[in-house]
Backbone bond lengths (Angstrom), bond angles and torsions (degrees), N, CA, C in turn:
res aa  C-N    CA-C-N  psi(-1)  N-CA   C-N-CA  omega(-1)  CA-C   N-CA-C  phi
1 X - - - 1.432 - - 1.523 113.35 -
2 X 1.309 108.81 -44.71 1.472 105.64 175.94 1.931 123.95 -49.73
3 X 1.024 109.51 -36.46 1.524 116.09 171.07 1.224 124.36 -58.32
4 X 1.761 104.21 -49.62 1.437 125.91 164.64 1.326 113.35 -35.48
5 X 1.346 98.21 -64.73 2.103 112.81 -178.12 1.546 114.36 -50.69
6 X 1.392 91.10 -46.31 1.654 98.75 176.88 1.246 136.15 -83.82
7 X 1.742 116.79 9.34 1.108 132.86 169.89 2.006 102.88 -101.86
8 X 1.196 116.22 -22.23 1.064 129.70 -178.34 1.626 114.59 -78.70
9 X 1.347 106.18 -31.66 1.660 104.28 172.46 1.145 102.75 -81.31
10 X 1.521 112.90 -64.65 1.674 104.08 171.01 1.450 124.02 13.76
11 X 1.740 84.36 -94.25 1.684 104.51 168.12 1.440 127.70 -16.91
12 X 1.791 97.56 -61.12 1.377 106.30 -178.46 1.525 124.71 -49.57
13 X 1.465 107.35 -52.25 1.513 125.28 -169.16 1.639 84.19 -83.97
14 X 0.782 148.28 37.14 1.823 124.76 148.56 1.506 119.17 -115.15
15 X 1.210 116.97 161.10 1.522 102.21 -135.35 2.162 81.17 -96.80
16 X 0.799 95.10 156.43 1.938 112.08 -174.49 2.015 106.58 -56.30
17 X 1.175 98.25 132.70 1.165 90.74 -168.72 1.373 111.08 -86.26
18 X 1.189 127.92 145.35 1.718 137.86 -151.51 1.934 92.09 -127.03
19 X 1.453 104.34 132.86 1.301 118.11 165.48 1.274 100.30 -132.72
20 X 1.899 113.60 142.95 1.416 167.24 133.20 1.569 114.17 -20.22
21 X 1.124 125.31 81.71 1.601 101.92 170.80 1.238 104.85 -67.23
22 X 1.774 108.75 173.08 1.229 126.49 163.73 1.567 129.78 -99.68
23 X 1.446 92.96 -1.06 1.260 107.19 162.94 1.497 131.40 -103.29
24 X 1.661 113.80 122.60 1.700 111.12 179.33 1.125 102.02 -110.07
25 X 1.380 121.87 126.96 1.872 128.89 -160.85 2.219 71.87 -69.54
26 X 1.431 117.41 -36.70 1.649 88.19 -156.98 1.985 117.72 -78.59
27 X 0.858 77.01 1.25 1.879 95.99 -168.41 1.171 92.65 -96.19
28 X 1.821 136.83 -55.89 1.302 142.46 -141.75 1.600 88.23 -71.62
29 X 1.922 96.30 124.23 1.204 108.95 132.27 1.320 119.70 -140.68
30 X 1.583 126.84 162.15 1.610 119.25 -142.70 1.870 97.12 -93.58
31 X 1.258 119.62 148.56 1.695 126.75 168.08 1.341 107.47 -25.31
32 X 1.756 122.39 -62.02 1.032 132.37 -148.97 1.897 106.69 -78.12
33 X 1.488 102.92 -14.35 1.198 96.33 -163.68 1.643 118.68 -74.75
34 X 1.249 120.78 -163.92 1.738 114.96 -174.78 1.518 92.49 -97.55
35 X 1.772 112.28 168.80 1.226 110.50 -166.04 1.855 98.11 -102.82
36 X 1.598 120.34 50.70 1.523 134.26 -165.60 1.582 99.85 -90.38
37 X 1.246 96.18 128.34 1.897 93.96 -169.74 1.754 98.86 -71.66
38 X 1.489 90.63 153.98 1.463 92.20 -179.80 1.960 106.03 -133.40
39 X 0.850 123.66 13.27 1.892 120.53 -154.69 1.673 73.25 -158.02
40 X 1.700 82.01 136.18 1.644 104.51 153.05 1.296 118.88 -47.97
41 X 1.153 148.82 138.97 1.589 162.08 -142.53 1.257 126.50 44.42
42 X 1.366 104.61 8.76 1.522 98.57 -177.16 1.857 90.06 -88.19
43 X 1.672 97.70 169.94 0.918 106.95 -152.77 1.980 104.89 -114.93
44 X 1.340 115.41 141.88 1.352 111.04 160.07 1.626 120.74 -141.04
45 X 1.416 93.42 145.16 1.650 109.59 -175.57 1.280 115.52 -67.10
46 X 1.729 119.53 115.00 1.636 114.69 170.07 1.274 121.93 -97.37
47 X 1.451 108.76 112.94 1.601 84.97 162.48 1.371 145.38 -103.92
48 X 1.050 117.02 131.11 1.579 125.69 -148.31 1.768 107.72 -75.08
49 X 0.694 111.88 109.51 1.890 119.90 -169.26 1.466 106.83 -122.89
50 X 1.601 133.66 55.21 1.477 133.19 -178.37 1.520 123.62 -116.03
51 X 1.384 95.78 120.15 1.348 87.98 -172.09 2.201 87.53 -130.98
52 X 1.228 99.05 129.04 1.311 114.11 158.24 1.590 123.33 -131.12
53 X 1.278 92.83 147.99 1.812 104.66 169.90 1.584 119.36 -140.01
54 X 1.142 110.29 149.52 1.492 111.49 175.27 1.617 120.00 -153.70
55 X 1.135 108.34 128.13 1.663 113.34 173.35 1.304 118.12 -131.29
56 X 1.785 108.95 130.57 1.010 113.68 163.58 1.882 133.45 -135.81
57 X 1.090 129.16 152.17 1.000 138.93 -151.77 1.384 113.47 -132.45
58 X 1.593 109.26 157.64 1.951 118.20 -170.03 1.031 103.91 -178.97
59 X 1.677 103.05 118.70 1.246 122.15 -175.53 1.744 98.06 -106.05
60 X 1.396 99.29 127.09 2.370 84.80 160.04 1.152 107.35 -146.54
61 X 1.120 114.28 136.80 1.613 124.62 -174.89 1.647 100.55 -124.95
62 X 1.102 108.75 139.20 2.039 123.60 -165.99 1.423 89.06 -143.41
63 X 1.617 107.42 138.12 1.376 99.43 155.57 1.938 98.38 -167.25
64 X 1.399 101.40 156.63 1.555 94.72 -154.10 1.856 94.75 -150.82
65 X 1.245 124.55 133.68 1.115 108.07 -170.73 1.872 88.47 -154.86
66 X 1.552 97.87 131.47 1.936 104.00 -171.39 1.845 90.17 -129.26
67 X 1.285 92.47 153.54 1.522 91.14 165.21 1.761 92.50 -153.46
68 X 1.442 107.95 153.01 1.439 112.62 177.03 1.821 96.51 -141.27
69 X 1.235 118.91 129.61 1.536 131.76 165.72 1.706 108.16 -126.65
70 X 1.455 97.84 145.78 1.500 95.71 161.58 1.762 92.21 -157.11
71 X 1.330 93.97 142.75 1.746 118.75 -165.13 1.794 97.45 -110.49
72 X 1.019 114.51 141.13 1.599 126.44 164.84 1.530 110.89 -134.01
73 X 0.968 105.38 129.20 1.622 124.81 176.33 1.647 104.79 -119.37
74 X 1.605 102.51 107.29 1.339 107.84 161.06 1.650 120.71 -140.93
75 X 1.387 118.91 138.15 1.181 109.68 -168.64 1.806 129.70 51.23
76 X 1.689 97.27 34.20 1.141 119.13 162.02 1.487 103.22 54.05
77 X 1.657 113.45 22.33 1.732 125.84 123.81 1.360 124.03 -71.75
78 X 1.466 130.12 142.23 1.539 113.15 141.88 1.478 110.51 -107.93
79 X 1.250 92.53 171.78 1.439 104.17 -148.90 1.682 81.79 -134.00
80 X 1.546 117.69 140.30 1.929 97.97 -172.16 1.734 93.71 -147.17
81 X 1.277 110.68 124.17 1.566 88.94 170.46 1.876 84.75 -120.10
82 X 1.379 94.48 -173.16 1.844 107.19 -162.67 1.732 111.14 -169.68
83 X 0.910 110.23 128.43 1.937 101.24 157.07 1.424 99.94 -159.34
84 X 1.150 91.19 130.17 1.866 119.55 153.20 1.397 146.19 -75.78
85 X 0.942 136.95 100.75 1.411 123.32 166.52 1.551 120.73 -122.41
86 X 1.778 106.87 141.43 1.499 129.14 -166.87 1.700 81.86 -108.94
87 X 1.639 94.98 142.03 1.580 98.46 161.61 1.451 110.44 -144.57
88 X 0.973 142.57 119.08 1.817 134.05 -143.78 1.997 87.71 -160.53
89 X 1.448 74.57 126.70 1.684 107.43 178.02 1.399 126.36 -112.12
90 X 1.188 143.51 99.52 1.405 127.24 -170.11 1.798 102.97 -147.65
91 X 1.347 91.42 121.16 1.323 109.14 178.71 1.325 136.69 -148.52
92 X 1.445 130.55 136.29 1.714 126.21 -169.54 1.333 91.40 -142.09
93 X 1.357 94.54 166.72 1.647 120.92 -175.77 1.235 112.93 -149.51
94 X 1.221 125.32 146.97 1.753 99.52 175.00 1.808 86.94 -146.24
95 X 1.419 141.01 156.50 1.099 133.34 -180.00 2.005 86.63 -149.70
96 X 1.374 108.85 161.46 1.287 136.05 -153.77 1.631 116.29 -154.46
97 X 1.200 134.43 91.89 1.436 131.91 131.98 0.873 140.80 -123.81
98 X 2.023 101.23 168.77 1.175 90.07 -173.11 1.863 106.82 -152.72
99 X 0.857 113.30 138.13 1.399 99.60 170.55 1.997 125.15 -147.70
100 X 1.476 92.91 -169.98 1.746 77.71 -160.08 2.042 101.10 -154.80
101 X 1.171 130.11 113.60 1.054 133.48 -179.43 1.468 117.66 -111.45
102 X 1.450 124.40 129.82 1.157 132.55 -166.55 1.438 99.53 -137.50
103 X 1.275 116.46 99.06 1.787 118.93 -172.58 1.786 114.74 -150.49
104 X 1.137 111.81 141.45 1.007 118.73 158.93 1.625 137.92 -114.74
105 X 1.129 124.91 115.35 1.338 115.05 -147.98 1.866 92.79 -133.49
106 X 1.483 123.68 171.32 1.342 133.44 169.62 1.313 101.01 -131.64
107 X 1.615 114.69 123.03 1.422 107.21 157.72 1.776 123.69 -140.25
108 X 1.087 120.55 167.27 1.121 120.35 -175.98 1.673 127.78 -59.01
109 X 1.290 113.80 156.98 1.666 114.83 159.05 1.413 119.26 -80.22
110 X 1.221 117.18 134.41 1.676 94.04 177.33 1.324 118.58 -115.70
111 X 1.191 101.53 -8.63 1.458 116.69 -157.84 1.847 92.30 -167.80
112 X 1.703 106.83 145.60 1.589 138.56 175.66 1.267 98.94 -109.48
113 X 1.401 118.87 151.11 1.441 95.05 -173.79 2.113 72.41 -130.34
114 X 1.538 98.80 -179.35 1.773 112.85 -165.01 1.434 88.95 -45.47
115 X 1.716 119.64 -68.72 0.905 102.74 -161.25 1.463 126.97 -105.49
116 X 1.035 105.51 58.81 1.754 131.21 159.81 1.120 113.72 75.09
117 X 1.659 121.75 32.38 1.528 130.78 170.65 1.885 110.76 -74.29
118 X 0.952 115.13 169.70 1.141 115.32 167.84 1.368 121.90 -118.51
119 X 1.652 134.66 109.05 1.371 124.34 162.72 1.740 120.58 -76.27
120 X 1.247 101.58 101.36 1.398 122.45 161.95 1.373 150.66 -62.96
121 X 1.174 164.04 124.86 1.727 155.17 -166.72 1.308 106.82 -176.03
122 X 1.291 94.06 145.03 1.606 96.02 167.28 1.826 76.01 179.40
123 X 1.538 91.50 172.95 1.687 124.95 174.79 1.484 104.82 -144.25
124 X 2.011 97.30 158.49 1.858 100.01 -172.80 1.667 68.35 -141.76
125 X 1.672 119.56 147.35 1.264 155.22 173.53 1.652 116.37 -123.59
126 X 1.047 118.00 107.12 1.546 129.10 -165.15 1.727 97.18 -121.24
127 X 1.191 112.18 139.47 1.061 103.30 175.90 2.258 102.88 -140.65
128 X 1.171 105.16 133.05 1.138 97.42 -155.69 1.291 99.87 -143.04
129 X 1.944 121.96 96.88 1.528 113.11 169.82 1.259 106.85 80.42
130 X 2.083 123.76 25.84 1.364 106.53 -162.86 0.898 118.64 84.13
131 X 1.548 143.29 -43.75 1.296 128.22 -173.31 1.508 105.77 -88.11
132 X 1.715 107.05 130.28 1.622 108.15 167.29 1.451 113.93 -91.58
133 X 1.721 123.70 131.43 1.217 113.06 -172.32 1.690 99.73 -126.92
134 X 1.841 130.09 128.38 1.678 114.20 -160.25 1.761 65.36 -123.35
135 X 1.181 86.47 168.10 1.363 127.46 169.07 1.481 116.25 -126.63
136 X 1.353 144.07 111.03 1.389 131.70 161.09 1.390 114.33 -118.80
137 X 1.581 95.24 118.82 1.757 111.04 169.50 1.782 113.88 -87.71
138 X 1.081 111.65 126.63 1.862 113.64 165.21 0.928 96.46 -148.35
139 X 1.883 114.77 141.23 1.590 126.49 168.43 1.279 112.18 176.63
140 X 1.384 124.50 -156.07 1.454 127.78 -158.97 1.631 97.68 -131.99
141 X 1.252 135.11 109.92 1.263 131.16 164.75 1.210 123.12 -85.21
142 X 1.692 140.28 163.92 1.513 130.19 174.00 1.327 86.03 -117.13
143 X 1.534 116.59 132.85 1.341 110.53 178.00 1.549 114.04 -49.17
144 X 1.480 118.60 -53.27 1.369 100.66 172.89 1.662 136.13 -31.86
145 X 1.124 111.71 -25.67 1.296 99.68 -170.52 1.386 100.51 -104.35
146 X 1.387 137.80 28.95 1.457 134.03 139.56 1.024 99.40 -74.51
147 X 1.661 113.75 130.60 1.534 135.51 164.36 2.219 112.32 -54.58
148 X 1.142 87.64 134.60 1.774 78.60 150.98 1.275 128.86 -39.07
149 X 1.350 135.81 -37.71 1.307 143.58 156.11 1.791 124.93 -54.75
150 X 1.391 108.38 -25.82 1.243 98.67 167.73 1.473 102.55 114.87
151 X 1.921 117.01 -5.92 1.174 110.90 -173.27 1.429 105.83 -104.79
152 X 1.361 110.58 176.91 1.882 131.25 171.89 1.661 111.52 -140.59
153 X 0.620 108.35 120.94 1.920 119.23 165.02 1.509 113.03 -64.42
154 X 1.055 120.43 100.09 1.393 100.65 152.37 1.100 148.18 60.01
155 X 1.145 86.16 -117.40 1.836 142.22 171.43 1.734 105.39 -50.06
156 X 1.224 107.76 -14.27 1.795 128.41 176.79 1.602 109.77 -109.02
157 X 1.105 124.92 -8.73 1.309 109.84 157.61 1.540 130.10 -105.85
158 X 1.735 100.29 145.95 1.345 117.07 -166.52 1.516 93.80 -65.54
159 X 1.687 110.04 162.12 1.670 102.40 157.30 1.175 122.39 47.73
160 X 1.724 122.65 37.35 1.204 110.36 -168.72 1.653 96.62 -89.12
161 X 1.620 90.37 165.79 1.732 105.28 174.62 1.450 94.71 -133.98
162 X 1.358 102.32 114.64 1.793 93.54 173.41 1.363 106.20 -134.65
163 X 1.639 119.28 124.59 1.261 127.94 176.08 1.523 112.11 -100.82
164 X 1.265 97.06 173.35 1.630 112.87 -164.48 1.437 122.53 -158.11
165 X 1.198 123.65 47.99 1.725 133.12 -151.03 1.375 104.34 -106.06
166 X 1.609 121.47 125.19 0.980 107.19 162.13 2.079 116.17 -117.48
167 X 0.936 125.77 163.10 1.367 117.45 164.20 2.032 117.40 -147.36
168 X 0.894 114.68 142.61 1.540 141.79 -156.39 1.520 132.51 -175.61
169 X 1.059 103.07 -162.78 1.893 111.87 165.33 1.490 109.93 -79.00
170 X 1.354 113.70 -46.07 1.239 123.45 -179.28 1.641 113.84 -54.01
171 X 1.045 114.61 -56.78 1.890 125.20 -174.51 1.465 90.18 -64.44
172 X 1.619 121.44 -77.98 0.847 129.10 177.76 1.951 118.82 -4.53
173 X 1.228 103.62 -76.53 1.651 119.25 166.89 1.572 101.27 -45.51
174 X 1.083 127.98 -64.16 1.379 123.39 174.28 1.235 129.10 -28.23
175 X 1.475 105.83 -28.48 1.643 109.54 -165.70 1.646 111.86 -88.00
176 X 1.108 111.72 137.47 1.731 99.78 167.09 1.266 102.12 -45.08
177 X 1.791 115.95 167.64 1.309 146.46 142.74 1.307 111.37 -25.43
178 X 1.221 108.90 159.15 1.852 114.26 168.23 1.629 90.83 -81.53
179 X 1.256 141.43 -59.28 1.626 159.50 -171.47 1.563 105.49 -63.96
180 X 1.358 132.74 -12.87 1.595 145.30 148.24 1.101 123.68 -73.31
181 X 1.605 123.42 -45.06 1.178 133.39 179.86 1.226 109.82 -82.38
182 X 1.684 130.95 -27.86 1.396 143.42 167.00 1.518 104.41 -53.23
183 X 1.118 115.06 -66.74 1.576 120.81 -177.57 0.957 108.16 -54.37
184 X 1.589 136.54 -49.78 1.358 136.31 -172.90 1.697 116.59 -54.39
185 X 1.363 88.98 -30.35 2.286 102.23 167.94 1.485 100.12 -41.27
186 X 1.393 105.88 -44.09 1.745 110.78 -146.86 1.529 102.79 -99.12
187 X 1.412 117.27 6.13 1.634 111.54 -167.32 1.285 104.35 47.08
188 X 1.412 111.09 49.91 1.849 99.75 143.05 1.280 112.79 -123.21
């Protein structure tokens, strides 16, 4: 009996044993479900599909022409004064762009908004041979238009801001002169 008793206090004095689920209602999402972000930081894939162009053009033509004479006849002299002036304006311009982005990038949620938009951002930095190339995505997603896959187009976000900068040897060469761009102040 004595062992008995003393396996019985034991018991008593040990502290209650506590189990762990494996389930967190805030983490849980089910196998079957789509892989559609739902929690601030989760992450979704954009793909960047932009292509813009624009041209514009200006033609002006001015032209202005005065003449003033006055003749005196006296004593079967004339006497003649005169002046002219031509004033002629002619000018065009024509300007041209165009550009075109083909990127794939992943960025975060940062923010849900009341009614269940998503504020998005992120940037990708590649650097290749010297050349640095960033990408920056910011905008407004509707959850709907994340795919089952986890992606968004573009072309589907509100407020987008999308950058595209690169710098190197390559850009670098691209750029006018410091002494080109000086002159260009002055329209020459």
């Amino acid at each position: 009996m004595p062992v008995l008793a003393w396996a019985a206090c034991a018991a008593c004095a040990a502290p209650p044993a506590q189990a762990t689920s494996l389930y967190q209602p805030a983490t849980y999402q089910p196998y079957t479900s789509d892989l559609r972000p739902r929690r601030v930081g989760d992450l979704i894939t954009v793909m960047v599909y932009e292509s813009s162009s624009a041209s514009s053009s200006a033609n002006t033509s001015a032209g202005r022409d005065a003449a003033v004479g006055v003749e005196v006849h006296a004593a079967g002299r004339a006497h003649g004064a005169g002046a002219a002036a031509n004033n002629q304006l002619d000018g065009r311009g024509r300007t041209e762009r165009a550009g075109r982005v083909l990127a794939q990038i992943t960025v975060a949620i940062r923010e849900i908004t009341e009614s269940g938009d998503l504020i998005v951002a992120g940037e990708q930095l590649l650097e290749v041979n010297n050349e640095k190339q960033q990408i920056k995505v910011e905008g407004r997603v509707r959850a709907q238009d994340v795919s089952d896959a986890n992606v968004v187009l573009s072309t589907r976000i509100a407020n987008a801001r999308i950058s595209y900068a690169g710098e190197g040897d390559l850009s670098n060469i691209q750029r006018p002169a410091w002494w080109h761009r000086f002159l260009t102040l002055f329209g020459l």
